[in-house]
C-alpha positions as CSV (number, residue, x, y, z in Angstrom):
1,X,0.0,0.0,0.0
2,X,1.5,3.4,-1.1
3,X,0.4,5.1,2.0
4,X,1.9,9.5,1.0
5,X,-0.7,8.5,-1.7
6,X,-3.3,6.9,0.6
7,X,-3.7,9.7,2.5
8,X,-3.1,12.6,0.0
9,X,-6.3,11.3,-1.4
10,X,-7.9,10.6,2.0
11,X,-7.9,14.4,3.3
12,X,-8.9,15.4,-0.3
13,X,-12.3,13.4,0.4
14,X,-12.2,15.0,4.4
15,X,-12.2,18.2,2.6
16,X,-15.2,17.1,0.5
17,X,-16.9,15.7,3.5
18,X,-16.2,19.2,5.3
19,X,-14.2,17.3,8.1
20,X,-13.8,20.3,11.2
21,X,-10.3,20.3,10.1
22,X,-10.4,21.3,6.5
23,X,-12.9,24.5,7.3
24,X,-11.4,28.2,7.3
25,X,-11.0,30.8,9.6
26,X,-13.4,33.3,9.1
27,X,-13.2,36.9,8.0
28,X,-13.7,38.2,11.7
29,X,-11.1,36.1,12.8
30,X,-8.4,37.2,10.4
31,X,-10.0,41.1,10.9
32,X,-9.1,40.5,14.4
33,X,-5.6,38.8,14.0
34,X,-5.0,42.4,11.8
35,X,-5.4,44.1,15.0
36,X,-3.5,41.7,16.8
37,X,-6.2,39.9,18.7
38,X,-5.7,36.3,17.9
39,X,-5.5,33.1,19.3
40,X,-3.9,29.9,17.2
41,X,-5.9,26.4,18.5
42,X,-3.4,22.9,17.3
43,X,-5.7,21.0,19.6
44,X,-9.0,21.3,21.1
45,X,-9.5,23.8,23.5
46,X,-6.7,24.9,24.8
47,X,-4.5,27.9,22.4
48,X,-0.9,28.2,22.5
49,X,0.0,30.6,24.9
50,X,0.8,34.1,23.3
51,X,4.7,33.7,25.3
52,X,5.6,30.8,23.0
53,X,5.9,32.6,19.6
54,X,8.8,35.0,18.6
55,X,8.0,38.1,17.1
56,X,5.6,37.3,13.9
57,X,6.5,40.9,12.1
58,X,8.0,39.5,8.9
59,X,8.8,36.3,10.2
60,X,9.2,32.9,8.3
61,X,7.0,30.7,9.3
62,X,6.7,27.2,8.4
63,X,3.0,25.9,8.9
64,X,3.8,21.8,8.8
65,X,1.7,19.4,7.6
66,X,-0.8,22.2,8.1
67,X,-3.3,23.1,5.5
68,X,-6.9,23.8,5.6
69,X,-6.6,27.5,6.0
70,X,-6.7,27.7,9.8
71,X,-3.3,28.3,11.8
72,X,-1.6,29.6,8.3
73,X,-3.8,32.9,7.5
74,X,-3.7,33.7,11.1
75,X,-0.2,33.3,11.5
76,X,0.2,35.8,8.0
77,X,-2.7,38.7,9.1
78,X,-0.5,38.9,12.4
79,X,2.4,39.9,10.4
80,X,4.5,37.1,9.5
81,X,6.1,35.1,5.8
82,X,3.8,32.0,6.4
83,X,4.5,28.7,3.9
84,X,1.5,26.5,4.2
85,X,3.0,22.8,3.6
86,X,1.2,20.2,3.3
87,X,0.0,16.5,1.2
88,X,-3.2,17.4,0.6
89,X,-3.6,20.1,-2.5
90,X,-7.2,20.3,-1.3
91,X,-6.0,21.1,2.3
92,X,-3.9,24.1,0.8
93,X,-6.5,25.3,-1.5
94,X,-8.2,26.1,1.6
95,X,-5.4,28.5,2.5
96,X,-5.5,29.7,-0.8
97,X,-8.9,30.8,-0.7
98,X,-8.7,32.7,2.6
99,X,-5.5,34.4,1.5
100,X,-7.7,35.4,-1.9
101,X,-10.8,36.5,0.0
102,X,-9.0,38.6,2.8
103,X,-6.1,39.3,0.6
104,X,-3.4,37.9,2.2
105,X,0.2,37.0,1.4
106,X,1.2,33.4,2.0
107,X,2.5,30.4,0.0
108,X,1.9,26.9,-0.7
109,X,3.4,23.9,-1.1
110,X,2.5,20.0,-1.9
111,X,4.9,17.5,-0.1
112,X,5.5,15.0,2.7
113,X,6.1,16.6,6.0
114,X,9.2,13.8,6.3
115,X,10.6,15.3,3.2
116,X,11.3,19.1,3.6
117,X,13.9,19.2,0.3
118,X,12.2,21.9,-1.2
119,X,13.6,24.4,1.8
120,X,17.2,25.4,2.2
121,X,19.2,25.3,5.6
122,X,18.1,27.3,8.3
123,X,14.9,28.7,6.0
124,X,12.2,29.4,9.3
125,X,11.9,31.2,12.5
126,X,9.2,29.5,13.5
127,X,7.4,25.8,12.7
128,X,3.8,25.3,13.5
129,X,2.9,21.6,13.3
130,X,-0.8,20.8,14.3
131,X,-1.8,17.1,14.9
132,X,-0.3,15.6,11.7
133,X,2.4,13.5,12.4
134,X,-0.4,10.5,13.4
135,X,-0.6,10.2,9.4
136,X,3.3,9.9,8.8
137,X,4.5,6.3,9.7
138,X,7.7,7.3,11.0
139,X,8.5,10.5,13.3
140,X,11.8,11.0,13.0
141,X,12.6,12.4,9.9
142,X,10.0,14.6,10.2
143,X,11.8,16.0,13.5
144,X,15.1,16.1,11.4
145,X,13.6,18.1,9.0
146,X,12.1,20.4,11.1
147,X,15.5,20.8,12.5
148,X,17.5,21.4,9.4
149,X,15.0,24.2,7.9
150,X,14.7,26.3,11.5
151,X,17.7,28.5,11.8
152,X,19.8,28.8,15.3
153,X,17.5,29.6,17.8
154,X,14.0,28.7,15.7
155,X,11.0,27.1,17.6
156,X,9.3,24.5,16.8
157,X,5.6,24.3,18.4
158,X,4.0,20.7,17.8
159,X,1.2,19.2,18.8
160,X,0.3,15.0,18.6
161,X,-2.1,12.5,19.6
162,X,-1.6,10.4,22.9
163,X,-0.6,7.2,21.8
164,X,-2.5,5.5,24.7
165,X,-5.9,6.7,23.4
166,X,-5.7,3.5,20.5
167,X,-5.2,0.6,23.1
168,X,-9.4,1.0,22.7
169,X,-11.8,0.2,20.1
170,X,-12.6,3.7,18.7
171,X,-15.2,2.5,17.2
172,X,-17.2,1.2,20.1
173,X,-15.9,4.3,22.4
174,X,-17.5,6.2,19.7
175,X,-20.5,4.6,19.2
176,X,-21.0,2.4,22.1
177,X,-19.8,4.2,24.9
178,X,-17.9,1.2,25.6
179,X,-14.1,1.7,26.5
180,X,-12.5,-2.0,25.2
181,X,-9.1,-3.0,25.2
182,X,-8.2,-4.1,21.9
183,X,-4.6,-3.2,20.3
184,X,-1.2,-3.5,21.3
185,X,1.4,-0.4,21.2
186,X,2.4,0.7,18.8
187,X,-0.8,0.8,17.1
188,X,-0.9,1.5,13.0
189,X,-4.4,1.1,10.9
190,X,-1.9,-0.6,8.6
191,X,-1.9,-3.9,10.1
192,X,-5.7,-4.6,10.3
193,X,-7.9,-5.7,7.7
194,X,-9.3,-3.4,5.3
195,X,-12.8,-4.4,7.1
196,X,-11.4,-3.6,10.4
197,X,-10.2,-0.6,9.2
198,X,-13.7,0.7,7.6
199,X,-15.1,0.4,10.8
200,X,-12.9,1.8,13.6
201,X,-12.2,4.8,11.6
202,X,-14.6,4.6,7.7
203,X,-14.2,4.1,4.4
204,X,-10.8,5.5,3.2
205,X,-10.0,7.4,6.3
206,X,-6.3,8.4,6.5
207,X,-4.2,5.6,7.7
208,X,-2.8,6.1,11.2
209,X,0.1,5.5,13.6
210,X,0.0,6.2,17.1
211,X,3.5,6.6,17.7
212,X,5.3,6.2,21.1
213,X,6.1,9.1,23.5
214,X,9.8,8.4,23.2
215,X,9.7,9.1,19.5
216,X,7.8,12.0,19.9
217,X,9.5,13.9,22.7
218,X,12.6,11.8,22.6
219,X,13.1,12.0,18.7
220,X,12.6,16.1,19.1
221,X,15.8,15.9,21.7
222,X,17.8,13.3,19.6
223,X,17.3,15.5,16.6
224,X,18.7,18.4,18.6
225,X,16.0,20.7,19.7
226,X,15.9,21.7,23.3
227,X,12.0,21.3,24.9
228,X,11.3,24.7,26.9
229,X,7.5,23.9,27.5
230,X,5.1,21.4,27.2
231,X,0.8,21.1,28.1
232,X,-1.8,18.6,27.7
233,X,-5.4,18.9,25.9
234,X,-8.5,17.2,26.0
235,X,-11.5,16.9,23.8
236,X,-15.2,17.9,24.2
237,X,-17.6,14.8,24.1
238,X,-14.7,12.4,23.7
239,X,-15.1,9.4,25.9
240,X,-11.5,8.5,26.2
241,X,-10.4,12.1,26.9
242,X,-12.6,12.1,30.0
243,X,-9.6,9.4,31.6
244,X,-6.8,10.7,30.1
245,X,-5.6,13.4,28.0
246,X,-6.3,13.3,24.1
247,X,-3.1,15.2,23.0
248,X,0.0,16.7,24.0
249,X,1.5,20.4,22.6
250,X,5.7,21.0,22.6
251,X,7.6,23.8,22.1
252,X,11.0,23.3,21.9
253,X,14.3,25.7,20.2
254,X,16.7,25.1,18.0
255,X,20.0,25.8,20.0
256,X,22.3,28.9,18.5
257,X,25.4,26.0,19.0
258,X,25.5,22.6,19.3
């Protein structure tokens, strides 16, 4: 299974469906972030505190794996160079359209958030990476890129999925109300059936990996970045997130010298 193309085609049809992660800000909201009243949201309910960003004025920022016109046209009406990066050209037509209608600059770019080839050394300030990296099989080029295209002293703000949350049945804590043990860590929609897979998460849904806490805060330090804060989310009318939390949200640096 080719699963870049898998899922390329997979949040094309969640942008179809009007999945809450493919719909745009709205004109207030980027009005607002104008007058320097925003909030950015790479989880539920909880924004990234204001302390955690550099200075946006005309700074690069690199929105990873993070189309569908939300974080990026905020992050360019508060002032900053925003790249919108992601797999999904329907995803980034999203930002496109919000940069049209509000007339904002920003760019857009297809590719694999584990490739980042098409950015020199040391391109970024900044790297905004909602809950993506679920959909990439491995983690740790994706943190290596991330590190090669921040310059010295860069940040790198990420957000991911607790791993623990796919020990259950999703699709009986979803329907049911029934919290069942059923999968070993680490978890990937790869190794069950296609039938299996239709139901826990539908019909072509993205494929998903759940990823271990080591490789996601671990991999950030082994591929050099230096965590300087860290909180946990949860999610409204979500079964498992009433035991435990349902994501996790980094910011680390890239240090000025090794």
């Amino acid at each position: 299974m080719d699963i870049l193309d898998h899922n390329r085609r997979a949040w094309d049809a969640e942008v179809e469906s009007g999945s809450a992660y493919t719909i745009p800000v709205s004109v207030a909201q980027i009005a607002a972030a104008r007058r320097g009243k925003w909030q950015l949201f790479l989880t539920a309910t909880r924004p990234i505190p204001r302390p955690w960003f550099p200075s946006l004025r005309d700074c690069e920022v690199l929105c990873l794996a993070g189309g569908g016109g939300q974080q990026g046209p905020i992050l360019a009406a508060a002032g900053a160079r925003v790249t919108v990066y992601d797999l999904s050209p329907r995803q980034l037509a999203r930002d496109r359209f919000v940069a049209e209608r509000d007339g904002l600059e920003l760019v857009t770019v297809e590719g694999d958030m584990a490739d980042l080839s098409a950015f020199p050394d040391g391109r970024f300030g900044l790297i905004v990476h909602p809950i993506s990296n679920l959909f990439a099989p491995s983690v740790h080029p994706v943190w290596a890129e991330a590190h090669r295209v921040l310059r010295p002293g860069g940040i790198l703000i990420s957000a991911f999925m607790n791993p623990a949350r796919y020990i259950f049945d999703l699709a009986r804590a979803d329907n049911e109300g029934v919290l069942e043990v059923k999968h070993s860590l680490p978890f990937s929609s790869t190794d069950l059936s296609e039938v299996a897979r239709d139901r826990i998460f539908g019909a072509d849904a993205p494929l998903e990996f759940s990823h271990t806490l080591e490789d996601q805060i671990g991999g950030q330090l082994r591929a050099g970045f230096v965590l300087t804060d860290f909180f946990e989310d949860t999610r409204p009318d979500d079964l498992i997130a009433k035991h435990l939390p349902a994501a996790f949200v980094t910011r680390a640096i890239k240090a000025s010298h090794p």
